[in-house]
C-alpha positions in Angstrom: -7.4 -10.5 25.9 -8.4 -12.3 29.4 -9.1 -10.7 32.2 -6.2 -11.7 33.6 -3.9 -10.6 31.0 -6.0 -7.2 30.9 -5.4 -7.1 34.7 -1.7 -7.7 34.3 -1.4 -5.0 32.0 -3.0 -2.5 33.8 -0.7 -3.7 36.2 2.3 -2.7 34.4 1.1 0.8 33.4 0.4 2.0 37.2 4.0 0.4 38.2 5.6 2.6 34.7 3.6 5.5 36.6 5.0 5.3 40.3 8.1 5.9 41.4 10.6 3.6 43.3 10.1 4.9 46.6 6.4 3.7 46.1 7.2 0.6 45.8 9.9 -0.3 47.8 11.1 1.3 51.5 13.6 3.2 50.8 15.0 2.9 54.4 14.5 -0.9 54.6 16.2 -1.3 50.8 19.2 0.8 51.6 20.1 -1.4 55.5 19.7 -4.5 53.4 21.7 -3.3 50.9 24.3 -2.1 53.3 24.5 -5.9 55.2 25.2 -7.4 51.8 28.1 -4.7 51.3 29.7 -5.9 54.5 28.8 -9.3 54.5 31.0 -9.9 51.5 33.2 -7.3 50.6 32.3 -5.3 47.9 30.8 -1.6 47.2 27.2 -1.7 46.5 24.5 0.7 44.9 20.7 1.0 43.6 20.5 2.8 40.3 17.7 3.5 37.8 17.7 2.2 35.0 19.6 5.1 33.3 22.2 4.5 35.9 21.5 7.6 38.6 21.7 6.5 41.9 18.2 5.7 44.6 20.2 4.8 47.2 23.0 6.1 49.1 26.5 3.7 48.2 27.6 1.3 50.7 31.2 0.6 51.0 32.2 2.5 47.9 36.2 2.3 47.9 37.9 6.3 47.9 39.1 5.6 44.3 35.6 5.1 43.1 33.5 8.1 45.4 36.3 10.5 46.2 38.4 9.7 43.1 36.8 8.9 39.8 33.4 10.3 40.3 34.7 13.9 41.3 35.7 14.0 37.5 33.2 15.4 35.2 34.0 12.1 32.5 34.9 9.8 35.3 31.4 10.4 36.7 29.7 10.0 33.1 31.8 7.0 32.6 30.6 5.6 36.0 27.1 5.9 34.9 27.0 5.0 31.7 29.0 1.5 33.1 26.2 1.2 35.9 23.5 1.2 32.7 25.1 -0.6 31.1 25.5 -3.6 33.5 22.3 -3.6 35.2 20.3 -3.9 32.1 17.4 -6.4 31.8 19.0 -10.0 32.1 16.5 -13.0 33.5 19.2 -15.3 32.6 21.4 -14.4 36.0 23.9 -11.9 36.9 25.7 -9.7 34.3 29.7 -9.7 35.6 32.4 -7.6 33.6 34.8 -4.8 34.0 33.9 -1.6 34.7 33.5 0.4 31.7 35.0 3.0 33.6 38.0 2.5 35.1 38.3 -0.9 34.8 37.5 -2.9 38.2 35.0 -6.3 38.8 31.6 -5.2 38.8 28.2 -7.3 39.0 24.5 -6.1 38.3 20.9 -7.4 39.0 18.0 -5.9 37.2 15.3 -5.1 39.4 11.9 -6.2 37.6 8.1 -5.7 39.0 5.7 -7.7 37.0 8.4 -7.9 34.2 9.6 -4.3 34.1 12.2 -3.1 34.3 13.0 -0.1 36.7 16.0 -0.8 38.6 19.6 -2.0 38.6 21.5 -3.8 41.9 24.9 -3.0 41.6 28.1 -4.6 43.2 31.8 -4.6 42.7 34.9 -2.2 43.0 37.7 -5.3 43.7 40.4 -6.2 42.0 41.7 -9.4 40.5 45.6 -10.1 40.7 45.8 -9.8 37.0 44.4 -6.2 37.0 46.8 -4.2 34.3 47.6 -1.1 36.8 49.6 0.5 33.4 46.4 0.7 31.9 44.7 1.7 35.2 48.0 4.7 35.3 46.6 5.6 31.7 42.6 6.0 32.9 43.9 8.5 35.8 45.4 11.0 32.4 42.6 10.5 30.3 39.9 11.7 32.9 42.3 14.5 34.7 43.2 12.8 38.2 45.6 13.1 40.2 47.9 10.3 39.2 49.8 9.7 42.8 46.0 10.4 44.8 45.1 7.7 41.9 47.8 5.0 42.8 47.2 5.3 46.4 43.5 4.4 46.2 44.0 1.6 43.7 46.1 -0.1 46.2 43.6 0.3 48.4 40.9 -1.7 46.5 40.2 -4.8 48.0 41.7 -7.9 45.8 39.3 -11.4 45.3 39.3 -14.2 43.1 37.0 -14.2 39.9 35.3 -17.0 40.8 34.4 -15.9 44.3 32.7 -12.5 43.3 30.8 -14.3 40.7 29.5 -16.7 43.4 28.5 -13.3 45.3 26.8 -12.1 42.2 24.9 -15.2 41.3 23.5 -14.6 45.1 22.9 -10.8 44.1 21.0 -12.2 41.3 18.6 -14.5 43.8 18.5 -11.5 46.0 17.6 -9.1 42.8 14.9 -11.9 42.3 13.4 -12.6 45.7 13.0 -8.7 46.0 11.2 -8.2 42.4 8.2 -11.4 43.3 7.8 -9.7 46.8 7.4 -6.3 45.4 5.4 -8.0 42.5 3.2 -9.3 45.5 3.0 -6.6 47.7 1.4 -4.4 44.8 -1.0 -6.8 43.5 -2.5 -7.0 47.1 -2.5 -3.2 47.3 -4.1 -2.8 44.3 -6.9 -5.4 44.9 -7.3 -3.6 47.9 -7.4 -0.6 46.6 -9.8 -1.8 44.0 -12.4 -2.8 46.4 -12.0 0.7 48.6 -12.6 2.4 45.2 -15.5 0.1 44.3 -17.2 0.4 48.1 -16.7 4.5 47.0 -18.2 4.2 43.6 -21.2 1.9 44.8 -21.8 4.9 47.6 -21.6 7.9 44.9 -23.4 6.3 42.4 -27.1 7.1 42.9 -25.9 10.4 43.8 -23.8 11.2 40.7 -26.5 9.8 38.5 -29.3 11.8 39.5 -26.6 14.8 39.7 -25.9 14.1 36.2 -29.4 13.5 34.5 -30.3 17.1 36.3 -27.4 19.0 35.0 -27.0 17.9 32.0 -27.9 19.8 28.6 -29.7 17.3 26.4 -32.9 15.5 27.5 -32.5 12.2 29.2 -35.6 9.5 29.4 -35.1 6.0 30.8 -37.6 3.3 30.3 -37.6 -0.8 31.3 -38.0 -3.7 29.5 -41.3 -3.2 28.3 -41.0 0.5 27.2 -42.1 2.3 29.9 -40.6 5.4 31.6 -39.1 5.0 34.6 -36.5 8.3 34.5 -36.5 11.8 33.1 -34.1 14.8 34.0 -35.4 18.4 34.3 -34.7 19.1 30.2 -36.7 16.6 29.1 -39.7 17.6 31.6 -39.2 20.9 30.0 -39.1 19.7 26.4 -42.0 16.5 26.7 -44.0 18.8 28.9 -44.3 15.7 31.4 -43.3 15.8 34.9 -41.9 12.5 35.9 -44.1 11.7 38.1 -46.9 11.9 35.4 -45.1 10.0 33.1 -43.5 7.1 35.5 -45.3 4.1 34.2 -46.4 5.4 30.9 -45.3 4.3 27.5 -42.8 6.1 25.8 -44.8 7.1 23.0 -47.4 8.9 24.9 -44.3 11.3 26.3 -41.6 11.4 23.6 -44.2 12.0 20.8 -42.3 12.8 17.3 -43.3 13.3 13.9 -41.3 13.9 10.4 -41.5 17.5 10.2 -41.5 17.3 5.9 -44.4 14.5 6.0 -46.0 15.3 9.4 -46.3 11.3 10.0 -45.5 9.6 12.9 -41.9 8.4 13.4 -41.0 4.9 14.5 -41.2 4.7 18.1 -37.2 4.1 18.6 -37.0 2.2 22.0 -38.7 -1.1 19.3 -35.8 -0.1 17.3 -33.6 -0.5 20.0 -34.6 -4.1 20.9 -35.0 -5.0 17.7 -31.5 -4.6 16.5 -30.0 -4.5 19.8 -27.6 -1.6 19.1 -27.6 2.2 19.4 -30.1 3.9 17.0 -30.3 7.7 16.0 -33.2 9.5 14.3 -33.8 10.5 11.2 -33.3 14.4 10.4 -36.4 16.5 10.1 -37.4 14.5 13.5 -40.1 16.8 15.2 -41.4 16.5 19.2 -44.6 17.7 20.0 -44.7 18.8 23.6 -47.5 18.1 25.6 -48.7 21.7 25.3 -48.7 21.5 21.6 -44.9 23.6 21.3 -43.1 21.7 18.5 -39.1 21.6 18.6 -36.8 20.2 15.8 -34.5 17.3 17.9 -31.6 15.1 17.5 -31.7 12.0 19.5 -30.3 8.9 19.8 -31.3 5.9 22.0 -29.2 3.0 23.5 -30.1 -0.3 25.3 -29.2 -0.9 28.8 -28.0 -4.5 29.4 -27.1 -6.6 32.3 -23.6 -8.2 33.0 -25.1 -11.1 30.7 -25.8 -8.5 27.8 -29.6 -8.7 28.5 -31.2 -5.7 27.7 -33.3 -4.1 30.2 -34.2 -1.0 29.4 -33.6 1.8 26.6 -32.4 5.6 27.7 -33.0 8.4 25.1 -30.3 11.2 24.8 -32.1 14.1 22.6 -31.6 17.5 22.5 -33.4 20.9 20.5 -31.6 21.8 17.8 -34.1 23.8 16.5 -31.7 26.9 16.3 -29.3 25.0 14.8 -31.5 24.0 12.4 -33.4 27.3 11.1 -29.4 28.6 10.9 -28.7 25.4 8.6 -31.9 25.9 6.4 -31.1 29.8 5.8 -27.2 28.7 5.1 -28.5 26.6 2.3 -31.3 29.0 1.0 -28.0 31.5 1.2 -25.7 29.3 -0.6 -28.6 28.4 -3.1 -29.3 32.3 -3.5 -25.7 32.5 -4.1 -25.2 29.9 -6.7 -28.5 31.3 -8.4 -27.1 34.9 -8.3 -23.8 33.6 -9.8 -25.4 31.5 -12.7 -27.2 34.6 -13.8 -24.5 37.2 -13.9 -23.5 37.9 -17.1 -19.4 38.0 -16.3 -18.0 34.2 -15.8 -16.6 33.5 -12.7 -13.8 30.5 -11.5 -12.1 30.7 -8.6 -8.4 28.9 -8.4 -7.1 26.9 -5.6 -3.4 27.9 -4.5 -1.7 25.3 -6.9 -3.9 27.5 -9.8 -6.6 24.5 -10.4 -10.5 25.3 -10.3 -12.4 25.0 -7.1 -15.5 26.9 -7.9 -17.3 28.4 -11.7 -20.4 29.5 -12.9 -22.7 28.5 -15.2 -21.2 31.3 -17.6 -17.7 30.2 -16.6 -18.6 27.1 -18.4 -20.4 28.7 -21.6 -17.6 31.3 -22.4 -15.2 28.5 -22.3 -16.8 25.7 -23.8 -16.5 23.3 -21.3 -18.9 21.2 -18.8 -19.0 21.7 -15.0 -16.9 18.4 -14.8 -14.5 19.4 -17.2 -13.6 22.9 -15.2 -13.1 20.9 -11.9 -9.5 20.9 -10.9 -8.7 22.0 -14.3 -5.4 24.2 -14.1 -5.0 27.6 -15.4 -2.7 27.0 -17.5 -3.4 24.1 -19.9 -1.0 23.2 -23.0 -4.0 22.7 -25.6 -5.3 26.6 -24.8 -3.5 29.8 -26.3 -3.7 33.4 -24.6 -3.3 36.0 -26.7 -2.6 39.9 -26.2 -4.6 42.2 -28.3 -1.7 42.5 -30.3 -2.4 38.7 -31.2 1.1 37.8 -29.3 0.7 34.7 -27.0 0.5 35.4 -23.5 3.8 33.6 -21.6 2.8 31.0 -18.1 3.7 34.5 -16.0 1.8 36.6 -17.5 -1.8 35.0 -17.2 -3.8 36.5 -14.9 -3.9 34.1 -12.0 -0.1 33.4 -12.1 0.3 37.4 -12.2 -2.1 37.5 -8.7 0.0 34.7 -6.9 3.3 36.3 -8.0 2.2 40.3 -7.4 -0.2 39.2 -4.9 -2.2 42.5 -6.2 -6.1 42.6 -8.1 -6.1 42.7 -12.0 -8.3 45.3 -13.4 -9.7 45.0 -17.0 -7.3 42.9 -18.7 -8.3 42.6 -21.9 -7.2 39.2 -23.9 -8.0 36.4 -25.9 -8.7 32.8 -25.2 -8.4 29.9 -28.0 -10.9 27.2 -27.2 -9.5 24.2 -28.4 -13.4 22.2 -28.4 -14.6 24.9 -30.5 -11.6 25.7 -32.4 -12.5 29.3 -31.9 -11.3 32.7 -30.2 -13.4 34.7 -27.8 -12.1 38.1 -26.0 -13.0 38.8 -22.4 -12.5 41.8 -20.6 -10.4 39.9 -16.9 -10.6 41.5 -14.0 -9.3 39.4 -10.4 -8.3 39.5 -7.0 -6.5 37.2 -4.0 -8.4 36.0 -1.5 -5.5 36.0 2.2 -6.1 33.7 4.9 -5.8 34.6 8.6 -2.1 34.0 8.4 -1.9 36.8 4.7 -1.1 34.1 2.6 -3.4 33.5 -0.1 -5.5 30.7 -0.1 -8.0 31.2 -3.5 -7.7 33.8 -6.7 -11.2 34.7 -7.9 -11.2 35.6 -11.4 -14.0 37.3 -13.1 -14.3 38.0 -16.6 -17.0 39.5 -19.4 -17.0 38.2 -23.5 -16.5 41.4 -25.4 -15.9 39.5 -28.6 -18.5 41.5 -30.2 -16.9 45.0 -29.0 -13.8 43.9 -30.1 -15.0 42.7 -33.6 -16.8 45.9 -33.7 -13.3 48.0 -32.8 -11.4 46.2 -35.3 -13.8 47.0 -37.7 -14.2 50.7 -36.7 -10.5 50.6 -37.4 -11.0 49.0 -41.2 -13.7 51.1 -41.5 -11.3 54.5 -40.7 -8.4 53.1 -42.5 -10.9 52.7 -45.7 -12.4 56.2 -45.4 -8.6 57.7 -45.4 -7.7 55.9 -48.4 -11.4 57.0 -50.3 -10.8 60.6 -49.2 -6.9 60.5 -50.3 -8.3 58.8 -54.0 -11.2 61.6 -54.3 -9.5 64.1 -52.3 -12.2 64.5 -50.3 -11.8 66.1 -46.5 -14.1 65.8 -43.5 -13.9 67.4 -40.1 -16.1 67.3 -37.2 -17.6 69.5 -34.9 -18.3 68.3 -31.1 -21.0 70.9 -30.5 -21.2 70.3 -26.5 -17.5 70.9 -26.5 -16.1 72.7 -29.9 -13.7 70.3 -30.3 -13.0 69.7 -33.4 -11.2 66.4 -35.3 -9.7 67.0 -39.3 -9.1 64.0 -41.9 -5.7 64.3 -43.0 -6.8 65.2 -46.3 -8.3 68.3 -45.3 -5.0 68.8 -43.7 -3.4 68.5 -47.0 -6.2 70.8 -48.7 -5.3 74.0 -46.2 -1.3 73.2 -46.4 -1.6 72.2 -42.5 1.3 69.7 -40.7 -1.1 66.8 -39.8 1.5 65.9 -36.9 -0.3 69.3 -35.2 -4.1 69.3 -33.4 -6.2 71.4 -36.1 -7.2 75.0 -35.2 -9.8 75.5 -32.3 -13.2 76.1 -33.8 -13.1 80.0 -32.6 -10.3 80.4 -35.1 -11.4 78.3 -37.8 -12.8 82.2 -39.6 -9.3 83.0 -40.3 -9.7 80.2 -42.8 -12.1 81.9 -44.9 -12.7 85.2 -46.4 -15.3 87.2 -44.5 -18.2 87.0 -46.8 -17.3 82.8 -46.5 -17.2 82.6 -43.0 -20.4 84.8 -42.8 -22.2 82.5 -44.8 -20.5 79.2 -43.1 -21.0 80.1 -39.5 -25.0 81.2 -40.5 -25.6 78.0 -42.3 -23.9 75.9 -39.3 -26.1 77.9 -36.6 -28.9 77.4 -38.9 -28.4 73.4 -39.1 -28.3 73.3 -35.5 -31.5 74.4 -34.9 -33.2 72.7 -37.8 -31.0 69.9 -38.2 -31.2 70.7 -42.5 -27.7 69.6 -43.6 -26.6 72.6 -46.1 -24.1 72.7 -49.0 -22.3 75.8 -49.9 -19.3 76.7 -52.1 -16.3 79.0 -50.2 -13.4 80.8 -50.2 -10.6 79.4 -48.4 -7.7 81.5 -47.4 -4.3 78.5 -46.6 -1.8 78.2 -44.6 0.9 80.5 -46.9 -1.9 83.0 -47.7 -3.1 81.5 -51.1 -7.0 81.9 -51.8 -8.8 78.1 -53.1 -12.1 76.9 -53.2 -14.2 74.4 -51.3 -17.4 72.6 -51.8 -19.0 72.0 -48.3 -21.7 69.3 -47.4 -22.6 69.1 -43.5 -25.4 67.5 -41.8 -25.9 67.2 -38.0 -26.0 63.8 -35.4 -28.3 63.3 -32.7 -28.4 62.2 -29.8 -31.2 60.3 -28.2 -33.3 62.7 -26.9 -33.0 65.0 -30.4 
């Protein structure tokens, strides 16, 4: 884009941003309007372009003003018609009917440096051929009064076509003439303007610059040509440790010294860099300035040339500012996010977090090992996946609602120790975790993560199945041998019976057994005696004993029993 075309278009946007009474004088527009009405005839207005009236109307007939437009859809009519014949035309006047009720009207678009923002509007006559029946039919369909109606139309003035389209074509010219001068007018205004504004700016600028280097945040230096300073605001005094006038004249190296902080060598002096690529440059992180007085400070800087109206550079200014803060806050985020990761890779539960569509954001190291997959391959993994199974510990699959993260998003509640299994299909294998989850609400309650935690108690369960063999094998031995047990909780007296000791005493196993302070009504007396001395005895020796007794059943019936009883203990004897 030239600069006249730039000129031109910046032209256009300030006339889109002023209104028509900027432009043109109003008072002037309306008495030249008004000579044109009487000069030849017809009604004339100035409209926007959406058709509302800027000026006042000039020989408007009383069917039109008093008539027409007092109706609510006469008067929408009326503007909709003015729209509609102003609109843009370069070609020359647009002449019609009146979309309204029917009369000659002529329009002119008004354009300043090709825009539109105006219509010229002329018209309300009538040709001989004008179909009054039709006119009749307009006064019913927008509620006039038909006889105030007639009156008015015979009022409208009557002229040949081809003479009001001679007065339009001059409209047109008129239209035209009034668009270049106003054209004119503002590109002189503006060039004057222009030059006010640049005598202003040329006055303010020394004064705005130095206001702005000295209230500024970051550290500003300036150099020339060949390096050396020629400008520094109050925050980089502060930060170099230089006044200005101690480092006017100096190289830039001696006041803006910087090191890498990791290495502790001496980073490239950047106003070379500058010239040599010709372009803004920005520091490395880790850059370090060493004040005069020794005080390090972790920056961020940047450095641009400064060229001429030829693009000759002339200088170099450094923007830089201590983000030491900043720095320190970032290092002990990512010691606390590295602390965190290492804290998750070493807890013994697996842990995955779930986006809201139920894919994996986030897992552990343990995540990964419980379910047999890499890192990568638990990245936007879904929860639920057609190649796993989930099965109840009844060994029953586990239906899409019912795992654990769908149950979350749909009760929006936590999940405490769910215990189920989970078929890995790359190991072809079942382990059983003990879940446990919760939903994680953003600021608006909805949830935005489920975190899903969950420990491998494969072993536990193995072990509980095989308690359960285990009893289900002792029941069957004792029912073979006829063999009972029972066993005494000694912290407690609670006591638990095997069903066949049930069976031996004539007991309904559907009942608890006897409490332990009873159990001497199932002896005789000289039984019992020697039971209950041998049990004291074993607990405070821990020597099992074996003794033949007495037994007295539930019907009263007398049998015999060979007892064997040893004692458990606990960890501390």
């Amino acid at each position: 884009m030239n600069i006249q075309d730039k000129a031109r278009e910046e032209l256009i946007v300030e006339i889109q941003q002023t209104s028509f009474s900027d432009i043109f004088n109003l008072a002037d527009l309306q008495h030249l309007q008004d000579l044109f009405a009487d000069a030849h005839g017809v009604a004339s207005i100035i409209t926007d372009t959406e058709g509302n009236p800027i000026t006042q109307p000039s020989n408007f007939t009383r069917l039109c003003k008093n008539i027409i437009r007092k109706t609510e859809k006469g008067l929408a009519n009326c503007f909709q018609s003015d729209m509609v014949i102003g609109r843009h035309n370069t070609s020359g006047a647009i002449v019609q009917r009146c979309l309204s009720c029917g009369l000659w009207d002529a329009g002119a678009s008004i354009n300043v440096g090709g825009l539109h923002i105006a219509n010229w509007l002329i018209g309300q006559v009538r040709s001989k051929q004008l179909d009054e029946q039709q006119m009749m039919l307009y006064a019913d369909e927008i509620g006039a009064n038909k006889a105030d109606f007639k009156a008015a139309l015979n009022e409208v003035p009557v002229m040949p076509e081809d003479l009001f389209k001679k007065i339009a074509d001059l409209l047109f010219v008129f239209a035209n003439e009034l668009s270049e001068k106003a054209y004119s007018n503002m590109q002189l205004s503006r060039q004057i303007a222009k030059k006010e504004k640049a005598l202003v700016q040329l006055q303010e600028h020394e004064e705005n610059l130095s206001t702005t280097l000295h209230s500024i945040g970051d550290g500003v230096i300036a150099t020339d040509k060949n390096g050396l300073v020629i400008q520094m605001n109050p925050v980089a005094e502060a930060l170099c440790g230089w006044k200005l006038t101690e480092a006017t004249g100096r190289p830039l190296a001696d006041v803006f010294r910087i090191i890498n902080s990791e290495t502790r060598m001496a980073v490239d002096d950047p106003v070379i860099s500058v010239f040599e690529k010709g372009e803004i440059v920005g520091l490395a992180n880790h850059t370090v300035l060493i004040s005069k007085n020794g005080t390090e400070y972790q920056i961020a800087d940047s450095a641009a040339p400064i060229k001429n109206k030829e693009g000759v550079i002339t200088g170099v200014v450094l923007v830089f500012s201590d983000v030491t803060e900043k720095y320190v806050a970032q290092r002990q985020i990512k010691e606390s996010e590295e602390r965190y990761r290492s804290l998750l890779n070493n807890l013994e539960a697996g842990i995955v977090v779930h986006a809201p569509d139920t894919s994996i954001v986030m897992n552990n190291a343990r995540a990964s090992e419980l379910l047999g997959l890499s890192d990568d391959q638990m990245k936007s993994k879904a929860a639920i996946d057609t190649t796993w199974k989930f099965i109840h510990e009844d060994n029953t699959l586990l239906t899409v609602d019912e795992h654990p993260v769908n149950r979350i998003f749909t009760g929006r509640q936590s999940i405490k120790n769910q215990v189920l299994g989970i078929h890995r299909p790359v190991k072809n294998d079942v382990i059983w975790v003990t879940v446990n989850g919760f939903p994680v609400l953003d600021a608006q309650g909805e949830i935005s993560e489920v975190v899903i935690s969950f420990i491998d108690v494969t072993n536990r369960k193995k072990a509980e199945e095989a308690l359960v063999r285990s009893e289900k094998e002792l029941k069957k031995a004792q029912q073979i041998t006829h063999i009972g047990s029972w066993y005494l909780d000694v912290a407690t007296n609670e006591v638990v019976w095997s069903e066949e000791l049930y069976k031996m005493y004539g007991f309904n196993p559907a009942l608890p057994p006897p409490p332990y302070t009873e159990h001497q009504k199932l002896f005789t007396a000289e039984s019992w005696e020697m039971l209950s001395s041998s049990i004291a005895r074993t607990r405070e020796t821990g020597i099992p004993y074996e003794l033949e007794l007495k037994t007295v059943r539930e019907d009263g019936s007398n049998g015999w029993m060979w007892v064997r009883a040893e004692t458990v203990m606990d960890k501390e004897g």
